[in-house]
Structures are given as C-alpha cells and as structure tokens.
N, C-alpha and C positions, 0 to 999 in steps of 0.2 A: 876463532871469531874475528872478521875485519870490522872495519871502521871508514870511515871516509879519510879519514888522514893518510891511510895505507896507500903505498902507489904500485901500484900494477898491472899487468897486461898482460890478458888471455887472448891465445888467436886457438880454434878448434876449425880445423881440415873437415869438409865434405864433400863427399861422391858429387855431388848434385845441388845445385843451390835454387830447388823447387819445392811446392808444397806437394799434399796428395792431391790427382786432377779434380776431386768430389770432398765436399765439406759433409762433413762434420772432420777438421784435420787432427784427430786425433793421432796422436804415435800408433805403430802399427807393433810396438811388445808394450805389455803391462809392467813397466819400472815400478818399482818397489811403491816408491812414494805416488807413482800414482792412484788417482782416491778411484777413478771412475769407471765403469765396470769395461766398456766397448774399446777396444783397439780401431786403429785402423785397417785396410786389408789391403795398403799399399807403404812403402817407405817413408813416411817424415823428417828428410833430414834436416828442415828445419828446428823441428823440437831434438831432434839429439844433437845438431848443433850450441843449440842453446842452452841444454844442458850439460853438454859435456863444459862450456862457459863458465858457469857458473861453479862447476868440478874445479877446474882449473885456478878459479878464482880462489881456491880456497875458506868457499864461502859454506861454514857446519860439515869441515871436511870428516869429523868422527862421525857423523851420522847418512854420511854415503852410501848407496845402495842400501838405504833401507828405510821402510815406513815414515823413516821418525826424521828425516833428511828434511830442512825447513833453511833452501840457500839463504833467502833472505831476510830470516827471522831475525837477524842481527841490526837489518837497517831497518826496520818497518815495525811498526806495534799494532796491536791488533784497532779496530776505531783512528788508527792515526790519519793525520789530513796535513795536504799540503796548504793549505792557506788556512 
C-alpha cells in the first residue's frame, strides 16, 4: 500500500506514444481488472502504458493481474471530493 509521503518514480517504455486511430479507445486485450466487455481491435499503448505506471508504482501490488487489482484504492475513497 503507498501513500503520498512515499517518493518515487515510475518511467514505463512504449512501442508508440499514440492512441487507437477510432474511439471508443479501449485496450485491445481484456486485462483482468478490466470491468467492460469490448476490447479494442487496435493497440492502446497508451492504456498499457499507464498501467504498466501504475505496476511499477507499487500501487495493490498483491492484487496484480487480477479482478481484485484497485491501483488507486489506496489514495481515493469511494464518494471522495477534492474540494
């Protein structure tokens, strides 16, 4: 589990720093934790970018590759509000 006091720095390497050329830009495999049924039918390395980020960040690193993987449960409460 981080915190904000924690200090650290994730860089994650990609093929290509584009989205897919047609939106809806969903990722093009069905990762674990994702909820929604449609992939994409093109590469998103943005979204595995981002994910792989947040891998690195050690952010619910027991709950990796699978259903129950929630990076940011740690900083964020469900109803929470910035102001």
């Amino acid at each position: 589990m981080s915190n904000w006091d924690d200090r650290c720095v994730a860089v994650y390497q990609i093929k290509e720093a584009k989205y897919p050329s047609c939106a809806p830009f969903h990722p093009a495999e069905a990762y674990p934790e994702y909820l929604f049924e449609s992939v994409g039918r093109e590469p998103n390395y943005a979204y595995a970018a981002v994910r792989g980020v947040l891998n690195e960040s050690k952010l619910d690193p027991e709950h990796f590759g699978s259903g129950l993987w929630n990076p940011l449960g740690s900083l964020l409460q469900p109803g929470g509000r910035s102001c």
